[in-house]
C-alpha positions in Angstrom: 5.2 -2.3 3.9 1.7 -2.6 2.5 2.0 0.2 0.7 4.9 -1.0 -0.9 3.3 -4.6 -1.3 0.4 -2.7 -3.0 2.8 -0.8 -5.5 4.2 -4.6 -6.2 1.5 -6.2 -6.9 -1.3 -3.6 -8.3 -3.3 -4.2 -5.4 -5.2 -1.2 -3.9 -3.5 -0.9 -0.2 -7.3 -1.6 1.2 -7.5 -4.6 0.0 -4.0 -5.6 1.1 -5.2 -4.3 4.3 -8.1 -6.4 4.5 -6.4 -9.5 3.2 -3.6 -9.7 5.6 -6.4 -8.8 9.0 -8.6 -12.1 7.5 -5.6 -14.1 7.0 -3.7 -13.5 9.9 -4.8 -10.5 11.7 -1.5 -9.3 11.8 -0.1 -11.6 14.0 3.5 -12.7 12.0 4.2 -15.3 14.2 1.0 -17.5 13.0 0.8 -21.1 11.8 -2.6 -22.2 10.8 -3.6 -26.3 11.0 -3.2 -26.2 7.3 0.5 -25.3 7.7 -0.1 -21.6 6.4 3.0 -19.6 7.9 3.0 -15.7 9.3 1.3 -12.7 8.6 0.5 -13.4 5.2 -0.1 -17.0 5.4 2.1 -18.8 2.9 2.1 -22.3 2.5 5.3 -24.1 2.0 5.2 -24.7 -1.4 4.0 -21.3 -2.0 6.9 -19.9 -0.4 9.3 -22.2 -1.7 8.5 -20.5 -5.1 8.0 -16.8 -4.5 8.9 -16.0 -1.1 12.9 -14.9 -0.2 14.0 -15.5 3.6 11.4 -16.4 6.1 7.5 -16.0 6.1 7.8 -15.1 9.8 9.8 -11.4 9.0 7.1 -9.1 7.6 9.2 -7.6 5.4 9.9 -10.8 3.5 6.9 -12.0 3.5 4.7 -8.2 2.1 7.8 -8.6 -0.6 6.5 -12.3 -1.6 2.8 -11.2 -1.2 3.6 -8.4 -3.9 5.7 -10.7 -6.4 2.4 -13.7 -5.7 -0.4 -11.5 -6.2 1.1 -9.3 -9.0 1.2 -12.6 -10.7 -2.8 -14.0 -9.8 -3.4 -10.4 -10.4 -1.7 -10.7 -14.4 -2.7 -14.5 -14.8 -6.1 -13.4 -14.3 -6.1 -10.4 -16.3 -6.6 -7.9 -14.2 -9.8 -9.8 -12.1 -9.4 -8.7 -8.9 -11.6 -10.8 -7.4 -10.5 -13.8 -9.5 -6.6 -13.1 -7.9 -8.0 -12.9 -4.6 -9.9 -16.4 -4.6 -6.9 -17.9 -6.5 -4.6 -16.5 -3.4 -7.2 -19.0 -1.2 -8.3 -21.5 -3.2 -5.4 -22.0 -6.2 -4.7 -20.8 -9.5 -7.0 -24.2 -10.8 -9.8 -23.8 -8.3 -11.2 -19.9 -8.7 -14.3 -21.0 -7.8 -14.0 -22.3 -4.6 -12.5 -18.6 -3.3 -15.0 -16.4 -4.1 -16.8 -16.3 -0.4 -13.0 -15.7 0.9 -12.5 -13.2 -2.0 -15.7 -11.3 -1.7 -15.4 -10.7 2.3 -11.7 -9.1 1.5 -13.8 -6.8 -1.1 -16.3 -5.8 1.0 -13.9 -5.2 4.3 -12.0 -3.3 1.8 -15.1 -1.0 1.0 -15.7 -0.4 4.6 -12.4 0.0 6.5 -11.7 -2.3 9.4 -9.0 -0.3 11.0 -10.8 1.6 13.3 -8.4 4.4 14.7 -8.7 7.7 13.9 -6.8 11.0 14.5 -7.3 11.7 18.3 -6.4 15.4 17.9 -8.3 16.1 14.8 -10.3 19.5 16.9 -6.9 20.3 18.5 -6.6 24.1 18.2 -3.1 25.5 17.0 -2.0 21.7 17.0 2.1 21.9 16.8 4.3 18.9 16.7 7.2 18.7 18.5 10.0 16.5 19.6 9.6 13.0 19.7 11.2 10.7 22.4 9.6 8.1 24.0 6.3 9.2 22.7 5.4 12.4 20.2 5.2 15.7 22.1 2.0 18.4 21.0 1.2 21.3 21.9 -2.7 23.3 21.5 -5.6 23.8 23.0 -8.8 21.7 22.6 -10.5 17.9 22.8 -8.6 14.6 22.7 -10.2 11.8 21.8 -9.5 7.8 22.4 -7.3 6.3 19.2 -10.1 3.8 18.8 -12.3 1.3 20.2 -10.7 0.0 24.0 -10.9 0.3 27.5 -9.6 3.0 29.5 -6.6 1.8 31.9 -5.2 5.0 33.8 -6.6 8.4 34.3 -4.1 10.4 36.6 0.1 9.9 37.5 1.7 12.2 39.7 4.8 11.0 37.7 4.2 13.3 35.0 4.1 17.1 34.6 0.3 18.1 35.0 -0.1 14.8 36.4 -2.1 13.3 33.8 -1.5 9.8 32.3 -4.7 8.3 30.4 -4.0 5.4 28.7 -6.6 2.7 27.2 -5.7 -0.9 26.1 -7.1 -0.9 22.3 -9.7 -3.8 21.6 -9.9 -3.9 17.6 -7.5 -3.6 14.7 -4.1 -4.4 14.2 -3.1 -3.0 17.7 -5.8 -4.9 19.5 -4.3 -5.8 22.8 -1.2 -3.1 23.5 -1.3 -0.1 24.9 -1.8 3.8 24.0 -1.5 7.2 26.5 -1.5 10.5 26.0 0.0 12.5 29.2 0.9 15.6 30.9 -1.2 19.0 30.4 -3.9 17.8 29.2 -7.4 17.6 31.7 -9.3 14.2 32.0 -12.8 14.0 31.0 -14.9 14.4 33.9 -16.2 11.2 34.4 -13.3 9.2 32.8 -12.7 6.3 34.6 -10.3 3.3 34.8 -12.5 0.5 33.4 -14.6 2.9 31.3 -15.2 1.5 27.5 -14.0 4.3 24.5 -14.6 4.4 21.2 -12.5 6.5 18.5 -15.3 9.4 18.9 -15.1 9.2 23.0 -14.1 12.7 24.6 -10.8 11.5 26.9 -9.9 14.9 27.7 -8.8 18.6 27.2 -5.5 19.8 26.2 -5.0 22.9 28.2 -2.5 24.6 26.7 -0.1 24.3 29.6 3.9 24.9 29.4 4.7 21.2 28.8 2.5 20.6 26.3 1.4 16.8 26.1 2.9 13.5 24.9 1.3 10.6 23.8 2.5 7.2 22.5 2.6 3.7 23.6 2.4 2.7 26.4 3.9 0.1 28.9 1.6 -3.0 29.9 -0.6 -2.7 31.9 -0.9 0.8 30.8 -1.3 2.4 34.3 2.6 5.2 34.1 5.1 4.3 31.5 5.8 4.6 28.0 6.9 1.8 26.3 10.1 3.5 24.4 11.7 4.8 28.2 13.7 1.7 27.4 15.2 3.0 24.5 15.1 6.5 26.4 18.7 8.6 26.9 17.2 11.6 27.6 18.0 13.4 24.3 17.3 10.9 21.5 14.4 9.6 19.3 12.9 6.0 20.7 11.8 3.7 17.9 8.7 3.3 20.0 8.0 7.1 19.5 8.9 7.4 15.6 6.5 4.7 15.0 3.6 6.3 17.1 4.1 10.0 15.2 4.4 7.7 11.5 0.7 5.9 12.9 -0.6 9.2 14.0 0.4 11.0 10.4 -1.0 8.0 8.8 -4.5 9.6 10.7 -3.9 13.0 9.0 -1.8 14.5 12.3 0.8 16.3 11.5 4.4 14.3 12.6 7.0 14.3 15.4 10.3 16.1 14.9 13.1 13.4 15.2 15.7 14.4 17.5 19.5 15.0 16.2 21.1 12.2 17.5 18.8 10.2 15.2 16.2 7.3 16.3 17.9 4.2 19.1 16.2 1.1 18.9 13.7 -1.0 17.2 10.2 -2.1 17.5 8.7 -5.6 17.7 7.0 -7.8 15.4 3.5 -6.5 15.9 4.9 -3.2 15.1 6.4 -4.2 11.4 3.0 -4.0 9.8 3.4 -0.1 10.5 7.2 0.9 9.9 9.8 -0.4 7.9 13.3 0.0 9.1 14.0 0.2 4.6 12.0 2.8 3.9 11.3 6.5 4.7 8.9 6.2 7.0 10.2 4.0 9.3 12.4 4.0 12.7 15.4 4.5 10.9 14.0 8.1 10.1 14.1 8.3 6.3 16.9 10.2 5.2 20.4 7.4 4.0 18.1 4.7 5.8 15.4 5.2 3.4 17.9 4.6 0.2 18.6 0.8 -0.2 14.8 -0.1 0.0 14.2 2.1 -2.7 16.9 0.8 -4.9 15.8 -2.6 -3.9 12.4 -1.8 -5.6 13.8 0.1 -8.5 16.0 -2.8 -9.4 13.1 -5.6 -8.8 11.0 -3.8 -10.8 13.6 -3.4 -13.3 14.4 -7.2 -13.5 10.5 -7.8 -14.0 9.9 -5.2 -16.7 13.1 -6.9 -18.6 11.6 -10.3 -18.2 8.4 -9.0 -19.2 9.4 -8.4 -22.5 11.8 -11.4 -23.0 8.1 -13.8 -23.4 7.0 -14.5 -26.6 3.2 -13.7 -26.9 4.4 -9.8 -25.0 6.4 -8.9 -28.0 3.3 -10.3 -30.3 1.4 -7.6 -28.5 4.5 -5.3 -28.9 4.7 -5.3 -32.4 1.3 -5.7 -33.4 0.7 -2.4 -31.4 3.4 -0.6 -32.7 2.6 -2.0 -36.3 -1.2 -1.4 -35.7 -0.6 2.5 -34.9 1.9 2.9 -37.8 -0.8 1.4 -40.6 -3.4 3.8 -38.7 -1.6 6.8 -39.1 -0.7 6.2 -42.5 -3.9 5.5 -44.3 -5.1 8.6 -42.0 -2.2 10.5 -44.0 -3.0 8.8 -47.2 -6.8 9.9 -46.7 -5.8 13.6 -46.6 -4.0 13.6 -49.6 -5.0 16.1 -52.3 -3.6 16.9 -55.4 -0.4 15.0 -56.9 0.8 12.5 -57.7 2.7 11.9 -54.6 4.7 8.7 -54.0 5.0 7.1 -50.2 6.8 4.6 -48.6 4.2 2.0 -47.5 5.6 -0.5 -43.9 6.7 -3.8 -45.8 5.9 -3.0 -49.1 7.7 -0.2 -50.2 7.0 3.0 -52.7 3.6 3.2 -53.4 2.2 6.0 -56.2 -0.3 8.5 -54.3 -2.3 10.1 -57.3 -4.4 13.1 -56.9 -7.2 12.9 -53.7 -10.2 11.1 -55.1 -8.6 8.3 -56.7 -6.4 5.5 -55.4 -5.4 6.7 -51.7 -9.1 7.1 -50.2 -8.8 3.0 -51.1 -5.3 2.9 -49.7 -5.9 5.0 -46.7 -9.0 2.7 -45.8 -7.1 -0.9 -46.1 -4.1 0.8 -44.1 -6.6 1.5 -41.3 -8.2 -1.3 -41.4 -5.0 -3.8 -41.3 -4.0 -1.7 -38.3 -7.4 -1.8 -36.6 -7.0 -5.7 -36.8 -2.9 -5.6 -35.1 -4.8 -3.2 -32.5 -6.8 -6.0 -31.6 -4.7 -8.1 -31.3 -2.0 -5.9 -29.0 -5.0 -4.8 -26.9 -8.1 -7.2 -26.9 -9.5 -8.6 -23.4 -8.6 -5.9 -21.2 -10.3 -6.1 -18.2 -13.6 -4.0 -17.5 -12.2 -1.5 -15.4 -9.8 -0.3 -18.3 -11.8 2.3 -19.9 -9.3 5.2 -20.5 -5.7 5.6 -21.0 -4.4 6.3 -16.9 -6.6 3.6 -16.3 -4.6 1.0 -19.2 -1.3 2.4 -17.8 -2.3 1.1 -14.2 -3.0 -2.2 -15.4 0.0 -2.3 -17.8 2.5 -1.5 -15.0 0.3 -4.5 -12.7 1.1 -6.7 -15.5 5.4 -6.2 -15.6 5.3 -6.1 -12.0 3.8 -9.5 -11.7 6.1 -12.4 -12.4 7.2 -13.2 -15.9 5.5 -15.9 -18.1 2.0 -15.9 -15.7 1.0 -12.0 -17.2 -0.3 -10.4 -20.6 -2.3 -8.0 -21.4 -5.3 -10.6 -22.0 -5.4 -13.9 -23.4 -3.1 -15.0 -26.5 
């Protein structure tokens, strides 16, 4: 979801990232004393005007964050940190958001999600099935997701008898539970109690006949995963899909879900990390993943038709399209030797060309000039970050994305 509420809104997913930890820290069931509502802290009259459903659902309310922001982003033209203190402080009071927009920008710089890929020195890392958790199998160190304390060492329970799990302390999963289980040997040393960070040694996968499994766990973290709930025996637990879509998110490679497809769902605190409309989340990809991606394809749609329905856009349209046309012709006109030639000149018709040297140097120059001053127009006030033509196309598509009527390409 906030990749998709990046794509939305033209936001770099960092600084969505960022925004959503300071203003809610992922919890979607938040109500600040202002009257600021779920994970990305709408007020009601915010909502009332770009947010569809309930601010409480994640999924609604990363759709309204990319409709909102894609408009600050345009009505600002292109100012990033301008949309982000406008987001705080209102479209009429820039100003007063800076501090909040400036400590997005610099989270943003410096990543506050501190997991990292705990089997990154695995040797012959393989994924295999995943159930309640993801199952590996290799040879090498495993290391703590991220910062947290260790809860569980060893569980006869499981095959090699290994069950380390830690309760994670920062980030968007502060406060659940991870394990990884089965052949794998504990750190010596590793004890209950113990504080880990995401470059803390837990163990050594030994390359044993069951391989290991790791997931969430089951408060207080001291035997169970949390998806033997939605455990059968045979199938793919939401709890596990949305462990291997975390850890492939780190750079491991994923779980292989099972055939009888994924059974269940996840909580709220989970939303931020899979959505059940997309391809990546619990429902597997695959006919789950279509209607989201029609969804975007016809919101996008709608936007880019609206865009073009406001006045001062088609301005821009046609003094672009007229700008380049005058260009190209006095460029023409200029190279013209010998003759007489006759051309058809935009709005004014046949025009003698006589031989190079006379009258179309002095055509060829007006032409160029007349379209250097409709190029200006179609294209002045870009933002500083435009320099080259991927970078005009970025903000171009941030500009039909945002809401129609509160985006151009600059000022009128």
């Amino acid at each position: 979801m906030v990749a998709g509420a990046s794509r939305a809104s033209g936001v770099p997913v960092p600084v969505v990232a960022a925004q959503i930890d300071l203003e809610s820290a992922w919890d979607p069931s938040v109500t600040s004393p202002a009257g600021a509502e779920g994970i990305a802290q709408f007020e009601p009259g915010t909502w009332s005007e770009w947010g569809k459903g309930s601010p409480f659902v994640p999924r609604d309310a990363f759709r309204a964050y990319g409709r909102f922001m894609g408009h600050l982003l345009g009505a600002e033209q292109g100012n990033l940190r301008n949309a982000l203190a406008a987001y705080n402080a209102g479209e009429g009071n820039v100003q007063a958001g800076y501090g909040y927009a400036d400590e997005i920008l610099s989270a943003a710089a410096t990543p506050r999600v501190p997991y990292r890929n705990p089997l990154r020195d695995v040797r012959g890392l393989t994924a295999g099935r995943i159930d309640m958790g993801v199952d590996y199998g290799g040879t090498g160190p495993i290391y703590a997701l991220g910062p947290g304390v260790i809860t569980n060492v060893y569980n006869s329970g499981w095959p090699g008898g290994a069950f380390i799990s830690e309760r994670l302390t920062e980030g968007p999963l502060a406060g659940h539970y991870v394990y990884a289980a089965e052949d794998i040997a504990p750190e010596p040393g590793l004890a209950v109690g113990q504080q880990v960070t995401s470059g803390t040694q837990i163990g050594t996968l030994t390359g044993g006949p069951s391989g290991i499994e790791t997931g969430f766990a089951e408060p207080p973290g001291t035997g169970f995963a949390l998806g033997r709930s939605q455990f059968t025996g045979s199938n793919t637990t939401a709890y596990g899909k949305a462990y291997s879509d975390l850890l492939k998110g780190l750079g491991a490679p994923p779980g292989v879900v099972q055939k009888g497809g994924v059974t269940g769902d996840v909580p709220s605190w989970l939303h931020w990390l899979t959505n059940p409309f997309s391809g990546g989340g619990p429902g597997g990809g695959g006919i789950l993943g279509i209607p989201g991606d029609i969804i975007h394809f016809f919101t996008d749609a709608e936007h880019a038709i609206a865009w073009f329905f406001v006045p001062s856009h088609w301005v821009r349209i046609f003094s672009g399209i007229g700008g380049t046309v005058f260009v190209a012709w006095g460029l023409w006109a200029m190279s013209r030797t010998g003759g007489p030639y006759s051309a058809s000149v935009p709005v004014v018709g046949q025009v003698p060309v006589p031989e190079g040297g006379q009258v179309a140097p002095a055509l060829g120059i007006a032409s160029i000039t007349v379209g250097a001053v409709l190029l200006f127009v179609a294209f002045h006030n870009l933002p500083a970050d435009v320099t080259d033509f991927g970078s005009f196309v970025s903000h171009l598509q941030a500009q039909v994305k945002a809401k129609p009527g509160g985006s151009s390409l600059g000022p009128p």
